[in-house]
C-alpha positions in Angstrom: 128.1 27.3 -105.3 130.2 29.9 -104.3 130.7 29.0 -101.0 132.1 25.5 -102.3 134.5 26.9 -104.8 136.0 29.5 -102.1 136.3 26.0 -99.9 138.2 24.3 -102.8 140.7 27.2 -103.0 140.7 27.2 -99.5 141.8 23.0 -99.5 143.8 23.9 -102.7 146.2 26.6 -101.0 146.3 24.8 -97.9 147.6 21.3 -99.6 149.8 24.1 -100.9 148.6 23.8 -104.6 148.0 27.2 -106.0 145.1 28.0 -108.6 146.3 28.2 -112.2 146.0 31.9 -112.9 148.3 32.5 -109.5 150.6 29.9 -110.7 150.9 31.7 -114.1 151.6 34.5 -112.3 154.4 33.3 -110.0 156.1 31.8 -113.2 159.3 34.0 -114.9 158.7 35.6 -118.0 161.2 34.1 -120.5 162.8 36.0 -123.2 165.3 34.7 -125.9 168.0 36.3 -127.5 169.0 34.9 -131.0 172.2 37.1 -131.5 175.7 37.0 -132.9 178.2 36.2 -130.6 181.1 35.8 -132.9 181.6 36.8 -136.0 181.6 40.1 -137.9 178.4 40.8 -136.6 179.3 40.7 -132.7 180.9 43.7 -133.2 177.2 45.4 -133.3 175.5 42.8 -131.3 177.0 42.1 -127.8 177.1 45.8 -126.9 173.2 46.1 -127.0 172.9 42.8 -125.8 174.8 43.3 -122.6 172.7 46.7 -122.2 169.2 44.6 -122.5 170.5 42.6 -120.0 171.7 45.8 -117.4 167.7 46.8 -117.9 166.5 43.5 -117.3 168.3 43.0 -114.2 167.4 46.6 -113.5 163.1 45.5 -113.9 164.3 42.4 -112.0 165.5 44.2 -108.9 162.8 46.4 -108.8 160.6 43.5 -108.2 160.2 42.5 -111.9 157.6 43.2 -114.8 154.0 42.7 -113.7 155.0 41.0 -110.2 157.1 38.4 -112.1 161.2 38.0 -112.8 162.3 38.0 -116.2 164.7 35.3 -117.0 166.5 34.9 -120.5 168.8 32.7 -122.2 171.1 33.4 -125.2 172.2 31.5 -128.5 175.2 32.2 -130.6 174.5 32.4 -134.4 178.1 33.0 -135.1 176.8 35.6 -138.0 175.2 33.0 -140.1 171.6 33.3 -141.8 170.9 29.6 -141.6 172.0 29.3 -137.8 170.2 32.7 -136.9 166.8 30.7 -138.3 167.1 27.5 -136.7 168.0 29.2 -133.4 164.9 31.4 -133.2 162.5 28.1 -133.9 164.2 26.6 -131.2 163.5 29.5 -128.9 159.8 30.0 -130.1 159.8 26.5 -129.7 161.0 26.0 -126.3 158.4 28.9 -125.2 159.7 32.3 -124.8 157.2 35.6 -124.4 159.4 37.7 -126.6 162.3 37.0 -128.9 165.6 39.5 -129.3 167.2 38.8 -133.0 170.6 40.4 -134.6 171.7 44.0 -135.4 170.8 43.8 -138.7 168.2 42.5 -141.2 169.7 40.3 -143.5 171.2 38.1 -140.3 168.2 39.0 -137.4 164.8 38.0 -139.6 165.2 34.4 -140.4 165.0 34.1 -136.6 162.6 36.9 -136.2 160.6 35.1 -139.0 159.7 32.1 -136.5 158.4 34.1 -133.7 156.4 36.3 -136.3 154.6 32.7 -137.6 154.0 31.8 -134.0 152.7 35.5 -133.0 155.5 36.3 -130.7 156.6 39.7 -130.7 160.5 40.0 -131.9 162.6 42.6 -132.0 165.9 43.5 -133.3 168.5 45.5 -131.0 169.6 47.9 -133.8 168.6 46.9 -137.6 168.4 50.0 -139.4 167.0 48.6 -142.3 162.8 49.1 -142.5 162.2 46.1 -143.6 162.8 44.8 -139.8 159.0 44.9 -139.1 155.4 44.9 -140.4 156.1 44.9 -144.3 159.5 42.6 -144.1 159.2 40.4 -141.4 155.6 40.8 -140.4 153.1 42.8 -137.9 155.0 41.2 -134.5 158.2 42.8 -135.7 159.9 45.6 -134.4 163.7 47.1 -134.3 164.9 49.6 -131.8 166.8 51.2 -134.3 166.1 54.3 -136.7 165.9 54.1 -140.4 169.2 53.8 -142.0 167.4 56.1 -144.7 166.5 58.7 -141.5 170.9 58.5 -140.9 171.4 58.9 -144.8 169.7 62.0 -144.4 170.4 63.8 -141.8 173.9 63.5 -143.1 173.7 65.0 -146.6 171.1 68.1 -144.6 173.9 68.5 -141.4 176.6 68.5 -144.3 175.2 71.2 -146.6 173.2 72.9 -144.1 175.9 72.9 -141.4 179.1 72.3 -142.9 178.3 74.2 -146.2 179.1 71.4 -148.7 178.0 71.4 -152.1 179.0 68.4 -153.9 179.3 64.7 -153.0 180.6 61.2 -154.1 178.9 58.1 -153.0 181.0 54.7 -152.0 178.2 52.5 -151.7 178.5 48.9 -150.1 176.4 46.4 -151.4 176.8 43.9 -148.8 173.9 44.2 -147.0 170.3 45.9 -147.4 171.4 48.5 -144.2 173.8 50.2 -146.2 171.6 50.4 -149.8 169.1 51.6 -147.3 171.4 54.5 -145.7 172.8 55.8 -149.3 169.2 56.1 -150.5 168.4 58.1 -147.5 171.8 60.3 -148.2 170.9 60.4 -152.1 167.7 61.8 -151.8 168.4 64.6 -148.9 171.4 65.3 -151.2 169.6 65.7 -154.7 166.8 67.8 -152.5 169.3 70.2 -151.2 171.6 70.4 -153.9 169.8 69.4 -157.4 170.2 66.2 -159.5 173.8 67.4 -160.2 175.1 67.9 -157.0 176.2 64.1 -157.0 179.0 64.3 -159.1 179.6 60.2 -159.0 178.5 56.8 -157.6 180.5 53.7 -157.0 179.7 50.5 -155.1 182.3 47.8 -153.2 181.7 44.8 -151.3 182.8 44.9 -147.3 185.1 41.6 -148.2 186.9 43.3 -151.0 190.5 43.6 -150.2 191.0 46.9 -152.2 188.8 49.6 -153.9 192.0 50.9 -156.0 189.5 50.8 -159.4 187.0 53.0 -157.2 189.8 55.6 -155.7 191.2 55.8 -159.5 187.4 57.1 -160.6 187.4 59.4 -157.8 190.5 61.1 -158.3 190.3 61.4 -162.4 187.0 63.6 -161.8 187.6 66.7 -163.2 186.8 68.8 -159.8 187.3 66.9 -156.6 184.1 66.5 -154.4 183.2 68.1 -151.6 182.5 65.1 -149.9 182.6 61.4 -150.2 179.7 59.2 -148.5 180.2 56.2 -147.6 177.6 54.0 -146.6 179.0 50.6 -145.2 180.0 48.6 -141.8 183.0 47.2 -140.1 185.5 46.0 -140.9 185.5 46.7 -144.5 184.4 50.4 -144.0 187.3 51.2 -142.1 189.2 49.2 -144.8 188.0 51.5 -147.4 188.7 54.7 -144.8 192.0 54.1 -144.6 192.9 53.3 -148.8 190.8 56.9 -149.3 193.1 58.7 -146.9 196.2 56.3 -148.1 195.8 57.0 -151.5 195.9 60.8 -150.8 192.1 61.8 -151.0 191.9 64.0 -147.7 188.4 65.0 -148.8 185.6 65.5 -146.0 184.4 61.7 -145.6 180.5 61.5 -144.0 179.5 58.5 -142.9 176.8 56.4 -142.0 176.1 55.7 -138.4 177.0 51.8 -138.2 180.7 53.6 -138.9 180.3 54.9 -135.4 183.2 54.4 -132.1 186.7 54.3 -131.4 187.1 50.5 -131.6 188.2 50.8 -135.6 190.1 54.0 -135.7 193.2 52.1 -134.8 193.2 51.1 -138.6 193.1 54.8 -139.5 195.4 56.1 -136.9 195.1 60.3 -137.2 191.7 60.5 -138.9 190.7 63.8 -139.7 187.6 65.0 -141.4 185.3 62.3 -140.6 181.2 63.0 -140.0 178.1 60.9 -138.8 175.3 60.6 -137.2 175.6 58.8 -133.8 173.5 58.0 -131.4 175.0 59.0 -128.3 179.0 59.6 -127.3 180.8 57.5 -125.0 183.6 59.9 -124.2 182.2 62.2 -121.5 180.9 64.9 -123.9 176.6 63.9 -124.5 174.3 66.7 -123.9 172.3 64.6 -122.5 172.2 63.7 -118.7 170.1 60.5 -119.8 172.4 59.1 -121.7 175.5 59.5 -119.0 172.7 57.9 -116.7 172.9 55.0 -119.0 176.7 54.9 -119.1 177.0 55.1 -115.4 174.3 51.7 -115.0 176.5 49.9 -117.8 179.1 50.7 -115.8 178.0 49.3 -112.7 176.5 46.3 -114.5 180.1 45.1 -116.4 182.0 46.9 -115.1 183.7 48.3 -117.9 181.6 51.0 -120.6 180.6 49.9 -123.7 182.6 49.6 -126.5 179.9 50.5 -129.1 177.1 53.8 -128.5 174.5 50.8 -130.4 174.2 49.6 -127.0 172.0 52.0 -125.7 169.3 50.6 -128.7 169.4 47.5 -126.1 168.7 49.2 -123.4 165.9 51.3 -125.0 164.8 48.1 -126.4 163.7 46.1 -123.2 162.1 50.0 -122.0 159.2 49.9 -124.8 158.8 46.1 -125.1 158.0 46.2 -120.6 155.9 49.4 -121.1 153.8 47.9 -124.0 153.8 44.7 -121.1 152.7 47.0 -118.0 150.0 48.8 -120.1 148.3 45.6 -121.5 148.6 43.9 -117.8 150.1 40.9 -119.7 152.9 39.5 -121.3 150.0 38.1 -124.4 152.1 39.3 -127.1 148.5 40.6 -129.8 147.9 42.4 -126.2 151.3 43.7 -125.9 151.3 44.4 -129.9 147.9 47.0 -129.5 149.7 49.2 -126.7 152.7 49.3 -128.6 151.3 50.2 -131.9 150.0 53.2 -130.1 153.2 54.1 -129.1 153.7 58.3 -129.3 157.2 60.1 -128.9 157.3 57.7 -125.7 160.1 59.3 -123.8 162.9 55.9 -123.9 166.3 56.4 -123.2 167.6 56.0 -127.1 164.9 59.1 -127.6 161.6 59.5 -128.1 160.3 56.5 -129.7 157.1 56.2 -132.0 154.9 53.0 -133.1 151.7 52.4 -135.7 150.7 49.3 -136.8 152.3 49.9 -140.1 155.8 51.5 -139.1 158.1 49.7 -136.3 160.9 51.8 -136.9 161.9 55.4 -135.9 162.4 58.1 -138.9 163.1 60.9 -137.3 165.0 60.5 -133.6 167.2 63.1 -133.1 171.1 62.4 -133.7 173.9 63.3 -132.4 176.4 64.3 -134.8 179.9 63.1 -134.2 183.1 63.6 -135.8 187.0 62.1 -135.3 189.6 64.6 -133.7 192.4 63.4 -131.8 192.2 59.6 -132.6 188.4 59.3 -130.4 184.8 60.3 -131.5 183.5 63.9 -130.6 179.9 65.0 -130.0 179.7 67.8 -132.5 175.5 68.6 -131.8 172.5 67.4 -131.7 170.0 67.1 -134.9 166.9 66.6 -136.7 166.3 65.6 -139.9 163.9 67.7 -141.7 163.0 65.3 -144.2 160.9 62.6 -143.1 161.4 59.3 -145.1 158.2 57.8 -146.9 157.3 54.5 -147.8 158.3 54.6 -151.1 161.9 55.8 -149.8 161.8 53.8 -147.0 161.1 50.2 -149.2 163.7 52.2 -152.1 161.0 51.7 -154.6 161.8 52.5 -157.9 165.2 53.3 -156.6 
């Protein structure tokens, strides 16, 4: 018997037809990208997304992931929830081994919901939120991103431990669950260091709001100025509400949360002073780190041009675990793939060491690198830690 299948692989290969499991092997691996293109969201979005692709093409050229190219095709959402979902079902449909959704929750998991359902792994380039994997999306979902509630805190704990502030205002922006998710990060690490009173008010705005004059009004009739204000919030409203603080007088220490980060809106705030957050890298020749000017120097070469946004190294970093969970399970099976990266251990990727369970797909505590505006451009300040380690409770705000 053996003798007569080794002759029928021998017939096989000669009539040039090559046995399934070789076939399989010769075939590309196929991986979708479900991202935003336009729209407000692009601004977060095509930075990571042109990093995935300098990695892929970097796998590709080294002879590819498990002997085989990686090939990929991309779909605009144009920012939109409804587009984002049908989008993804197209791209589970149509067969791809992994699925790469928006920088952000609210507009990344209805697309990351139809790869979840089919038992694809998905994974976001940079959603802060924590509910961009097992509890909120489901056990195949993942972010390359840390915790906005890790960025909240390290804040308030860099600002009082560092910069020797005692008393803060928070400017919250209800848009989206990333920035509720950053302020309770910032609210607790703030209370912790400084006591219940050390938050001398709270406000909330909405990123489309053309003015926060009721909000700068509160602020000013406080009876003792703050400290600090925190504002947890995106483009292009954040920089909107920047540049009515600064407008309206208030030249208060403003700390920031880290979707805030990169020159591209300090235009809108020309002369910025006194501006704080966590970053996760600096594109202006100052990183500590010789990985991360390794990574600038590939983009480089890739588009010729560096990125306009640090969130592109999440890309980058993103396509790194998702091919080592790949080379350690042999496969591209994605409950295969899942097991090695649920085992995941400060793994040494490029965005920092990178940690996975079955029950967290997030990082909480990735070191940052604290940035601040002088001169009109971002400035590495240092490099840190935050002490605190979100819990569940904190992470999934509840009760908050």
């Amino acid at each position: 018997m053996h003798a007569t299948i080794k002759l029928g692989a021998a017939l096989a290969l000669a009539a040039g037809v090559l046995p399934a499991a070789q076939a399989q092997a010769a075939d590309p691996i196929r991986i979708g990208f479900a991202i935003a293109e336009s729209g407000w969201l692009s601004n977060y979005d095509l930075a990571p997304l042109r990093a995935a692709i300098t990695k892929i093409d970097e796998i590709n050229a080294a002879g590819g992931l498990l002997g085989r190219q990686i090939e990929y095709t991309i779909a605009d959402t144009k920012t939109e929830q409804e587009r984002s979902a049908s989008i993804g079902a197209e791209m589970v449909s149509n067969g791809v081994d992994m699925l790469v959704v928006s920088c952000d929750y609210d507009f990344g998991a209805p697309a990351a919901l139809a790869a979840n359902s089919a038992g694809i792994i998905t994974m976001s380039l940079c959603a802060g939120d924590p509910k961009m994997g097992v509890q909120g999306v489901g056990p195949y979902a993942f972010t390359a991103n840390s915790a906005a509630q890790s960025e909240g805190i390290a804040m308030a704990e860099y600002a009082q431990t560092k910069m020797g502030l005692k008393t803060a205002y928070i400017l919250e922006d209800v848009i989206i669950e990333y920035n509720k998710s950053a302020c309770a990060g910032f609210r607790t690490a703030w209370k912790a260091g400084g006591g219940e009173d050390s938050i001398v008010g709270e406000d909330t705005f909405r990123n489309e709001d053309p003015s926060i004059a009721a909000q700068i009004t509160r602020i000013k009739a406080l009876p003792t100025p703050p400290d600090a204000i925190y504002i947890c919030s995106v483009t292009p409203g954040g920089a909107s509400a920047v540049r009515q603080l600064r407008a309206a007088g208030i030249d208060t220490p403003i700390l920031a949360d880290t979707a805030m980060v990169d020159n591209y809106w300090l235009n809108a705030v020309p002369g910025l002073k006194d501006f704080y957050l966590p970053g996760f890298m600096s594109l202006y020749g100052d990183d500590p780190r010789p990985e991360m000017n390794a990574f600038l120097d590939a983009f480089k070469a890739r588009w010729n041009e560096p990125p306009v946004s640090s969130y592109a190294v999440l890309g980058y970093s993103l396509i790194e675990s998702w091919a080592r969970g790949v080379e350690k399970a042999g496969t591209v099976d994605s409950d295969a793939v899942l097991a090695e990266m649920n085992q995941f251990k400060d793994e040494p990727f490029t965005a920092g060491p990178t940690t996975f369970t079955d029950q967290m797909h997030i990082q909480v505590d990735r070191p940052w690198l604290i940035m601040k505006v002088e001169n009109d451009s971002f400035r590495a300040v240092e490099l840190f830690r935050n002490t605190i380690v979100p819990d569940m409770q904190l992470l999934f705000r509840v009760g908050q």
